[in-house]
Backbone and ligand atoms as CSV (ligand in chain L), in Angstrom:
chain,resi,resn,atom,element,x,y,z
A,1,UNK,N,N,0.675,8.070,130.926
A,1,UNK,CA,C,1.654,7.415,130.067
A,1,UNK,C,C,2.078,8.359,128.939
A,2,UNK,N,N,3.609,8.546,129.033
A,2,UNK,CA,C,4.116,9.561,127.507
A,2,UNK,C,C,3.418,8.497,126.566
A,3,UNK,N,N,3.168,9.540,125.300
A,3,UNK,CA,C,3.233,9.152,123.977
A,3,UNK,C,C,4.439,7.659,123.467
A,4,UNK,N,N,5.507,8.634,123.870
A,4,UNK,CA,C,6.718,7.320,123.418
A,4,UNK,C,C,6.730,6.175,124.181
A,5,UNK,N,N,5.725,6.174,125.092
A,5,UNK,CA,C,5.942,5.070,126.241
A,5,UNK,C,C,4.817,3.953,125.391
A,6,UNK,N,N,3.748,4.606,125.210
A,6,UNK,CA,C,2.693,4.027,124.434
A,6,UNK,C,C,3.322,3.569,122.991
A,7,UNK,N,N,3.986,3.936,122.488
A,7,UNK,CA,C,4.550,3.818,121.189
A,7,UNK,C,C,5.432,2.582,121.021
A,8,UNK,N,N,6.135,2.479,122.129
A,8,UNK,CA,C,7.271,1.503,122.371
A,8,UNK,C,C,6.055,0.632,123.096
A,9,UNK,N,N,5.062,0.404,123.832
A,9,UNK,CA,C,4.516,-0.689,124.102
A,9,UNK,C,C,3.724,-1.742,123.021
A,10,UNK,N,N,2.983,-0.250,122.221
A,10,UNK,CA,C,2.664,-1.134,121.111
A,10,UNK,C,C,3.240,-1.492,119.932
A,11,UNK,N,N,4.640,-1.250,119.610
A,11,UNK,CA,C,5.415,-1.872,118.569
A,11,UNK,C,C,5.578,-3.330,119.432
A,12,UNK,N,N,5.631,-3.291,120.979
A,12,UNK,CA,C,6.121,-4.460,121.772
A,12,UNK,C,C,4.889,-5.425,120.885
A,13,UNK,N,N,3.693,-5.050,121.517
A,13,UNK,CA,C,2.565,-5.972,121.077
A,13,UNK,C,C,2.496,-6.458,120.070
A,14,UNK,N,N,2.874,-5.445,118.842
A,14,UNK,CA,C,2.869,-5.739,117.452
A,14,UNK,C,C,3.772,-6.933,116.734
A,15,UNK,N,N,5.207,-7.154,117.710
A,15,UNK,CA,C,6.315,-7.954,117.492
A,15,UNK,C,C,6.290,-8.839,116.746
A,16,UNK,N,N,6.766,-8.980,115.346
A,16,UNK,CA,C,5.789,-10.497,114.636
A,16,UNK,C,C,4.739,-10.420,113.804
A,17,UNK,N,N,3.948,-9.266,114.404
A,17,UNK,CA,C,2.589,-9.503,113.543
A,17,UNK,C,C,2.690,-8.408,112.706
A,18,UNK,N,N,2.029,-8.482,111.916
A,18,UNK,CA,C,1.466,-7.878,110.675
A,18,UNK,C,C,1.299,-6.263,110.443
A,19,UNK,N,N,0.665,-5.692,111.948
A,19,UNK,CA,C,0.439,-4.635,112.431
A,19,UNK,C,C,-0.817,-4.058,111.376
A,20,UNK,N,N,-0.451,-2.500,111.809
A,20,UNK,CA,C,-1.456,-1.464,111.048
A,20,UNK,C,C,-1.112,-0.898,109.583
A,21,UNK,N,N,-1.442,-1.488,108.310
A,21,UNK,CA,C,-0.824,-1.450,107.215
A,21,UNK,C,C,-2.424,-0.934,106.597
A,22,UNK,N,N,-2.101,-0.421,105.077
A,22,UNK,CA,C,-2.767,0.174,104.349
A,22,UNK,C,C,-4.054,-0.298,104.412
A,23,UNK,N,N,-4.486,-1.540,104.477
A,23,UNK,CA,C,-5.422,-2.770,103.985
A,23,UNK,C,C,-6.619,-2.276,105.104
A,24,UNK,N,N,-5.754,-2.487,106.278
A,24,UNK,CA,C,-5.944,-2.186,107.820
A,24,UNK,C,C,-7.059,-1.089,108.104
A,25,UNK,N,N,-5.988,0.113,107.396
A,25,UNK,CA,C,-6.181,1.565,107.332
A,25,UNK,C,C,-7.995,1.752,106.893
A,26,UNK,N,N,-7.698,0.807,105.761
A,26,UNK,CA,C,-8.734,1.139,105.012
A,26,UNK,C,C,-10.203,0.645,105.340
A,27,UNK,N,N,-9.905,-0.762,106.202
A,27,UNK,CA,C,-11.156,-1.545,106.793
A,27,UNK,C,C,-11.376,-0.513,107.733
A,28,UNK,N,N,-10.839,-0.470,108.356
A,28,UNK,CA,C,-11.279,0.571,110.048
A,28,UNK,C,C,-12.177,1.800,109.323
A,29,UNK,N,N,-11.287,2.360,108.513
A,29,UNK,CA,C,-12.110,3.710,107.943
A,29,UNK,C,C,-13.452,3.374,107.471
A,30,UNK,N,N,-13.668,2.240,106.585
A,30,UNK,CA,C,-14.683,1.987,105.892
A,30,UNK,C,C,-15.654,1.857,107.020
A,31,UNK,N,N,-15.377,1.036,108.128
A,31,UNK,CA,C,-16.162,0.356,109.198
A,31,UNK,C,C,-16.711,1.387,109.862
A,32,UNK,N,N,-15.896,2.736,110.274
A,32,UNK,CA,C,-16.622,3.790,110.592
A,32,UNK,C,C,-17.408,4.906,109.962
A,33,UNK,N,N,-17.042,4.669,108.734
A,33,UNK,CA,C,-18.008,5.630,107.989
A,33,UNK,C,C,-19.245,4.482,107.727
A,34,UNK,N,N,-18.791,3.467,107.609
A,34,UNK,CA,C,-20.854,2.494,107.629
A,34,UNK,C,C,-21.415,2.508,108.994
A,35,UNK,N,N,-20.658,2.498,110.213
A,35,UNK,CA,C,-20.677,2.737,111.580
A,35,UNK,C,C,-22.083,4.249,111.469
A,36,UNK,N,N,-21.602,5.030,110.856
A,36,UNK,CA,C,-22.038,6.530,110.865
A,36,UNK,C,C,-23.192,6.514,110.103
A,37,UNK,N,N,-23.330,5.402,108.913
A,37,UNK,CA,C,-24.822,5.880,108.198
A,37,UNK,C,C,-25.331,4.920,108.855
A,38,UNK,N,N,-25.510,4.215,109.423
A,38,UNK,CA,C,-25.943,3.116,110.269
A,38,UNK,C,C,-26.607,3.835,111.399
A,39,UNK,N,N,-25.893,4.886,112.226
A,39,UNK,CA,C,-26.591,5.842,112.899
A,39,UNK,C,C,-28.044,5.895,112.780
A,40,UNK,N,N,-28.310,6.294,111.451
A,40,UNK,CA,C,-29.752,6.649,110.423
A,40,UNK,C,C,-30.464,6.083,109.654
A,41,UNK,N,N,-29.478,4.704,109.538
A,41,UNK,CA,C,-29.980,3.490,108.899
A,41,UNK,C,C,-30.676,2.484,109.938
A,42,UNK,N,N,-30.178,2.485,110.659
A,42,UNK,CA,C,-30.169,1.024,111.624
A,42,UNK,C,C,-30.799,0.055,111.197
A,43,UNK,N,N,-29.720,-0.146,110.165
A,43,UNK,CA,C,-29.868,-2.042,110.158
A,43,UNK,C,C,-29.187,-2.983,110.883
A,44,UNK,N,N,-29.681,-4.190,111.051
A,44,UNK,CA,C,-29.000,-5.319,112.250
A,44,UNK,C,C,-27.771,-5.593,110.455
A,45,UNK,N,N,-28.133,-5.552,109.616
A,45,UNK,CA,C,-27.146,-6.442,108.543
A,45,UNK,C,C,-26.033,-5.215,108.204
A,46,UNK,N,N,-26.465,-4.005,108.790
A,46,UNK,CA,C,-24.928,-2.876,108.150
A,46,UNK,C,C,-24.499,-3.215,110.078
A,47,UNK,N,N,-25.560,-3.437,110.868
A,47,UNK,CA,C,-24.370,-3.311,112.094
A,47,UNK,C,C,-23.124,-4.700,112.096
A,48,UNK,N,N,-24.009,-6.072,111.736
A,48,UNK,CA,C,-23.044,-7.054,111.202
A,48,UNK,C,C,-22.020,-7.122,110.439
A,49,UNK,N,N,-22.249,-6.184,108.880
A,49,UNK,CA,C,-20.898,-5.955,108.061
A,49,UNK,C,C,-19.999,-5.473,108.676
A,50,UNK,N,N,-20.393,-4.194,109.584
A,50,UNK,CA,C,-19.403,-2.910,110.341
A,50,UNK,C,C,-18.615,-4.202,111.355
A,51,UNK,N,N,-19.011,-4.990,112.623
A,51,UNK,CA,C,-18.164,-6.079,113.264
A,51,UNK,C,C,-17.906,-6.982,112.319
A,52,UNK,N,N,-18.226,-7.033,111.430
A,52,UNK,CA,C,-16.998,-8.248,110.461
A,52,UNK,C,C,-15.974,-7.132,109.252
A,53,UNK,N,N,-16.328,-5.904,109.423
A,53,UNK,CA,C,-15.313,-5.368,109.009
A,53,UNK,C,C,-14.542,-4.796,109.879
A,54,UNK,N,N,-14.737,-4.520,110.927
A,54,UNK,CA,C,-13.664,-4.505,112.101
A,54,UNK,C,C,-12.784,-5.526,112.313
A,55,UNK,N,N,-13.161,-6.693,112.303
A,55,UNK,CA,C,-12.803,-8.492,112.816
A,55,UNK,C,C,-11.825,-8.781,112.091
A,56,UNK,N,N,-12.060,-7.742,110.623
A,56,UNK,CA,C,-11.215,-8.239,109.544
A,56,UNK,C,C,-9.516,-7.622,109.787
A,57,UNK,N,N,-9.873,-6.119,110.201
A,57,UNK,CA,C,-9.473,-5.414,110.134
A,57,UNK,C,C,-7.979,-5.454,111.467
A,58,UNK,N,N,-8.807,-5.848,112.507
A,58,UNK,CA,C,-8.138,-6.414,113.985
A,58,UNK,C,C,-7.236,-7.821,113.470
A,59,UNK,N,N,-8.197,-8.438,112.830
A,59,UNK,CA,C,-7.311,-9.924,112.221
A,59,UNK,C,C,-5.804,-9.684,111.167
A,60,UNK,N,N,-5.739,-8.559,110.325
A,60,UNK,CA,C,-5.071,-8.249,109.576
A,60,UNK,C,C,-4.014,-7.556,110.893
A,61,UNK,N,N,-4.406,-7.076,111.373
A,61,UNK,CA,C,-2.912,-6.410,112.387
A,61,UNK,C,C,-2.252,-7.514,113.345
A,62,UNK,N,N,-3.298,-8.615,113.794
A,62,UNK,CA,C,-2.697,-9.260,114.852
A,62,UNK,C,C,-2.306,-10.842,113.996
A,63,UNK,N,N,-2.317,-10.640,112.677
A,63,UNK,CA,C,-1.970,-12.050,111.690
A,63,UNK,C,C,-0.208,-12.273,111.929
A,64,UNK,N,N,0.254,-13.273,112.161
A,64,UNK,CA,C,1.667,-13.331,112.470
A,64,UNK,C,C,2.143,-13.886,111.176
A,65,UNK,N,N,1.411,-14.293,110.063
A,65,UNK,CA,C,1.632,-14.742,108.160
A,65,UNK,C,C,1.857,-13.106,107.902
A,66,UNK,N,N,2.547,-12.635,108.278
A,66,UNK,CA,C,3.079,-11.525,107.317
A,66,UNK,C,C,3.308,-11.239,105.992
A,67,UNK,N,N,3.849,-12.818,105.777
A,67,UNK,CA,C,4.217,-12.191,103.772
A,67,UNK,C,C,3.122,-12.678,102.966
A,68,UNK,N,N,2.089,-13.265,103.900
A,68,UNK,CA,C,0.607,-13.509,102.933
A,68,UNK,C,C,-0.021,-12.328,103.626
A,69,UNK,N,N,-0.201,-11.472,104.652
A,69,UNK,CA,C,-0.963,-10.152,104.505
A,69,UNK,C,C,-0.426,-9.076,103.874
A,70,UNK,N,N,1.035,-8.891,103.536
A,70,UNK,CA,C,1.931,-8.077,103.072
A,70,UNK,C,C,1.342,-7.964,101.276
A,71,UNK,N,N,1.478,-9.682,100.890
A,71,UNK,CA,C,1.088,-9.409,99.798
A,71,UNK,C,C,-0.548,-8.907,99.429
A,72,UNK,N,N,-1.460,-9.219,100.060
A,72,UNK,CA,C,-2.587,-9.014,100.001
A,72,UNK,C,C,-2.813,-7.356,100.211
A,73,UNK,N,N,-1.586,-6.400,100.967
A,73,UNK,CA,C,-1.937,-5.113,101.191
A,73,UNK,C,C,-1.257,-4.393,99.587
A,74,UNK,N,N,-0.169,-5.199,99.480
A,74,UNK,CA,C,0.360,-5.037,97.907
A,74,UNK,C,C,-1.006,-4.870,96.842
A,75,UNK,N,N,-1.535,-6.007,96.619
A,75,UNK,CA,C,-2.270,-6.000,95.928
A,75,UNK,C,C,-3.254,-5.329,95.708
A,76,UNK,N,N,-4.145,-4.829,97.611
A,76,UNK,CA,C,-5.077,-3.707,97.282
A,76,UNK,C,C,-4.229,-2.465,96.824
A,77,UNK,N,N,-3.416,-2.193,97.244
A,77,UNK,CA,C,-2.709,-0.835,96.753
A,77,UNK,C,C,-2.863,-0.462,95.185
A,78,UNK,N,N,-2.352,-1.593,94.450
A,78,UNK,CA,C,-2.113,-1.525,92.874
A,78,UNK,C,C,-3.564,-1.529,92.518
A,79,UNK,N,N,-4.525,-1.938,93.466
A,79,UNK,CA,C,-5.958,-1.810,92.764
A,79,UNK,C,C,-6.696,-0.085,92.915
A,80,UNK,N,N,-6.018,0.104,94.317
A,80,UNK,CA,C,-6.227,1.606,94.581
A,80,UNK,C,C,-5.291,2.767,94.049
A,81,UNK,N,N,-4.454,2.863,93.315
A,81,UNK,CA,C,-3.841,3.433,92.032
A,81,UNK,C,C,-3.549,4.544,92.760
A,82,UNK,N,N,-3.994,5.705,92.108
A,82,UNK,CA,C,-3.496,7.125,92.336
A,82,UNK,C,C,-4.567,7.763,93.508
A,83,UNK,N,N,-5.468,6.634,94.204
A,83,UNK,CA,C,-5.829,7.052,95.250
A,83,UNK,C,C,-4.757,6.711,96.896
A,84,UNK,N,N,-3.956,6.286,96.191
A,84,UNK,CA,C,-2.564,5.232,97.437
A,84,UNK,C,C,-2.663,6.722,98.418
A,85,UNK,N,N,-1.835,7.388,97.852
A,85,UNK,CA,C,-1.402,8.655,99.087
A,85,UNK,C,C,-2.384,9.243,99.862
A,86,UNK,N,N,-3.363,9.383,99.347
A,86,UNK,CA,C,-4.968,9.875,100.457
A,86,UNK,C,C,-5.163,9.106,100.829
A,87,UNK,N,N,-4.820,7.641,101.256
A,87,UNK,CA,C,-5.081,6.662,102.162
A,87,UNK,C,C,-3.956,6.728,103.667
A,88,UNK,N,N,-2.614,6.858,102.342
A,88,UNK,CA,C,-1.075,6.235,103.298
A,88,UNK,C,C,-1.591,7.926,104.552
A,89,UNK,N,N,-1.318,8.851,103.884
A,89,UNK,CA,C,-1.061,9.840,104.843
A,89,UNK,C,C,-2.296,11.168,104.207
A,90,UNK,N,N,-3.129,11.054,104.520
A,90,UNK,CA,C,-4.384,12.356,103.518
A,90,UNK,C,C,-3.355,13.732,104.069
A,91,UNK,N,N,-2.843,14.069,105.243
A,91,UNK,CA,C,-3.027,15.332,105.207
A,91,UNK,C,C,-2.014,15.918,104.166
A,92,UNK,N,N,-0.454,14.779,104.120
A,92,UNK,CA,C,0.444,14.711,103.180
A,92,UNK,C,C,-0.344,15.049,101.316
A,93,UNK,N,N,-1.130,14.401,101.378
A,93,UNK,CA,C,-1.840,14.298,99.891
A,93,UNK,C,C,-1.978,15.666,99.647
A,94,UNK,N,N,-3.255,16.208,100.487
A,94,UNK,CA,C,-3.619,17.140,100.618
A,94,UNK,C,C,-2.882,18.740,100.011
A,95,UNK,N,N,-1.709,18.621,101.084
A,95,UNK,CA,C,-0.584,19.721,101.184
A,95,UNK,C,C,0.285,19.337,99.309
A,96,UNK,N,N,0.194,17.876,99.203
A,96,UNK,CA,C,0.786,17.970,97.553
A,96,UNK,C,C,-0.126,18.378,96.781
A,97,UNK,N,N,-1.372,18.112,96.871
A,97,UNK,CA,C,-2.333,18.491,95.785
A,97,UNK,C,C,-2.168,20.259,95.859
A,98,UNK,N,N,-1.946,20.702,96.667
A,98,UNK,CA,C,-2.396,22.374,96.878
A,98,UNK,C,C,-1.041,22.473,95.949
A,99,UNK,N,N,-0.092,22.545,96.469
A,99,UNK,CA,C,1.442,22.844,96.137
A,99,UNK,C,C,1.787,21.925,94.227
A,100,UNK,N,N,1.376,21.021,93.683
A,100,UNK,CA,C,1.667,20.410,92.282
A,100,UNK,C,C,0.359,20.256,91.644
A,101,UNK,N,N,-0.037,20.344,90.557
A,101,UNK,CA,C,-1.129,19.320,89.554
A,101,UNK,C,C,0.037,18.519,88.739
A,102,UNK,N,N,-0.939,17.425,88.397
A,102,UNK,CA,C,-0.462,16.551,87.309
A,102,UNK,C,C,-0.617,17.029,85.694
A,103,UNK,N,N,0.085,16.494,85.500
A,103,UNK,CA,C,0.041,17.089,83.342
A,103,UNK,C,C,0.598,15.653,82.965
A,104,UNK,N,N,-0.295,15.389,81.624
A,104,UNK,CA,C,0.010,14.470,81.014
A,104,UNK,C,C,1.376,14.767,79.968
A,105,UNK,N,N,2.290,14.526,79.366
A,105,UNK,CA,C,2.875,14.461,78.537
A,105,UNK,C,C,2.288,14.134,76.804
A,106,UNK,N,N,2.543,14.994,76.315
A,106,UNK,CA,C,1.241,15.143,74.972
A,106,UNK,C,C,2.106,13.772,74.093
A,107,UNK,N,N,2.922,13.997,74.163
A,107,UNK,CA,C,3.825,13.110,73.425
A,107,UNK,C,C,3.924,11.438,73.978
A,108,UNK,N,N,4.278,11.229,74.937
A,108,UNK,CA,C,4.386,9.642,75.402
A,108,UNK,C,C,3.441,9.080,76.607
A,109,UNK,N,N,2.811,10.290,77.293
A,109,UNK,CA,C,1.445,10.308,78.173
A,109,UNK,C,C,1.795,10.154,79.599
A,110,UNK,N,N,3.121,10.495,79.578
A,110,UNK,CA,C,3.861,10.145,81.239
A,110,UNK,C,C,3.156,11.063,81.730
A,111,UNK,N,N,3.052,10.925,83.363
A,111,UNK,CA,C,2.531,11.891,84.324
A,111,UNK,C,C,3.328,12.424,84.845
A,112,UNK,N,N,2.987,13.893,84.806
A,112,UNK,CA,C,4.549,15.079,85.194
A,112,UNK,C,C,3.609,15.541,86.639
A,113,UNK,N,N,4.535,15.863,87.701
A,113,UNK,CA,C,4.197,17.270,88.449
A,113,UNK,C,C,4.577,17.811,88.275
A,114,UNK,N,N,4.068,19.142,87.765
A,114,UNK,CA,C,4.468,20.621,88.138
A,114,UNK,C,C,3.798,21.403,88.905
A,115,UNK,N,N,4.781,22.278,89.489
A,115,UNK,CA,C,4.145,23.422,90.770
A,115,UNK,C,C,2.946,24.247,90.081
A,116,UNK,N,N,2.250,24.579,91.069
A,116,UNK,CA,C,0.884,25.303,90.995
A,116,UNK,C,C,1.227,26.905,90.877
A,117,UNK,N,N,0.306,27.382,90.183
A,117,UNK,CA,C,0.077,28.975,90.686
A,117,UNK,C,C,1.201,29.499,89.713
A,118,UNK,N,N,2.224,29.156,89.067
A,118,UNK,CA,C,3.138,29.845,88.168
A,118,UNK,C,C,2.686,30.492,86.792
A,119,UNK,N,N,1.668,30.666,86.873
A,119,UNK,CA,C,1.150,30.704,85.150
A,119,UNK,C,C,1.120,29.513,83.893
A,120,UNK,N,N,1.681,30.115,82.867
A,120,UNK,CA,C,1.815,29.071,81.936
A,120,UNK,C,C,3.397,29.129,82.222
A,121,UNK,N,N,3.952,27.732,81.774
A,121,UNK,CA,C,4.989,26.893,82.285
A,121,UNK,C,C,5.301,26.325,81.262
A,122,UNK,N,N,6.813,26.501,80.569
A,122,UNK,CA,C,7.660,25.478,80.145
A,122,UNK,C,C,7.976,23.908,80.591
A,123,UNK,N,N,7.619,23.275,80.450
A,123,UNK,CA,C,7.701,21.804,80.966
A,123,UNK,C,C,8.284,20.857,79.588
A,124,UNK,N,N,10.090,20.030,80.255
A,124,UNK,CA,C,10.203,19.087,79.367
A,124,UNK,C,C,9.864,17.822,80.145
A,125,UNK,N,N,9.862,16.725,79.218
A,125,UNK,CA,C,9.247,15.291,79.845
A,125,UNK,C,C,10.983,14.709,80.118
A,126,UNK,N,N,10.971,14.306,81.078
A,126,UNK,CA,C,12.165,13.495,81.746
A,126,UNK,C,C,12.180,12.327,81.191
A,127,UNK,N,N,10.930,11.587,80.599
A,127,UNK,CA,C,11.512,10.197,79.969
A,127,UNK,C,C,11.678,10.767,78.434
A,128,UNK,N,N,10.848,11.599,77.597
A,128,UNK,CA,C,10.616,11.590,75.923
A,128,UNK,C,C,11.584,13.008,75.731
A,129,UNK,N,N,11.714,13.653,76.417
A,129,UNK,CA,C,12.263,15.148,76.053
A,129,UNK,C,C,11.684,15.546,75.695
A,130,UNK,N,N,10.504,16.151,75.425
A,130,UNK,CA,C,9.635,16.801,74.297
A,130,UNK,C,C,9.023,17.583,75.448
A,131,UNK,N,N,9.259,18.634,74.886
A,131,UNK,CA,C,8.643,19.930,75.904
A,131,UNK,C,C,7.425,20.579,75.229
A,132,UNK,N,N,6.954,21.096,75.824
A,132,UNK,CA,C,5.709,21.906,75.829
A,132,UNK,C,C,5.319,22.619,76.557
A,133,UNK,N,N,4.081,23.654,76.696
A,133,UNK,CA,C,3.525,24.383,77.476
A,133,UNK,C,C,2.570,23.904,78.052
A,134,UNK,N,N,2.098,24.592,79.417
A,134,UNK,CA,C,1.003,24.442,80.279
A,134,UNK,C,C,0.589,24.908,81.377
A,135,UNK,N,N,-1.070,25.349,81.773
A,135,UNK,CA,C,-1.062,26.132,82.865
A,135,UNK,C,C,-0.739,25.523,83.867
A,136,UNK,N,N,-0.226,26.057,85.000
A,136,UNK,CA,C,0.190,25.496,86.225
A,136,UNK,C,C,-0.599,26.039,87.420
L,1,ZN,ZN,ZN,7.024,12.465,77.349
């Protein structure tokens, strides 16, 4: 089976439901990294959390209440802050973290990117105007 054949079958399946969203993302991951110390742990109560965090996880993709799992993936997001993008896409994160750091704005405390590796750097703030220096 192509890739796109598989792709187009399971958007078919998905039709309606909820699908594979952040929330999703994040149960499965969790479930296999407790999956993994469990290896060395073997407890019957981490192998139980790991199938009810799968259950959860399967339930959230195949839920056809969309705008009550929608909001619920909303909500973990705003709880997971400036960790969002190493969830949505890590390798994306990754490639930004190498390529920008963050700088606070001394003046109103906004968060700037600027590019990496340039030395020290002229930087004005796009909301306060107030420029300053900083290593990059
Ligand atoms: Zn500012």
């Amino acid at each position: 089976m192509k890739r796109d054949e598989i792709q187009s079958r399971l958007s078919e399946l998905l039709r309606g439901r909820n699908g594979y969203d952040e929330l999703a993302a994040f149960s499965s991951w969790l479930a296999v990294a407790l999956l993994l110390v469990n290896l060395f742990a073997r407890q019957a109560w981490l192998s139980a959390l790991v199938l009810a965090i799968l259950a959860y996880a399967l339930f959230r993709m195949a839920s056809a209440r969309v705008a009550a799992r929608r909001k619920e993936n909303e909500q973990f997001l705003e709880l997971l802050g400036p960790a969002r993008p190493w969830l949505r896409d890590p390798r994306a994160a990754l490639a930004e973290a190498r390529q920008y750091k963050h700088v606070l704005c001394p003046n109103c405390h906004k968060r700037l990117r600027v590019p990496r590796g340039k030395g020290k750097i002229r930087v004005s703030c796009p909301q306060c105007h107030q420029k300053f220096e900083t290593k990059s």
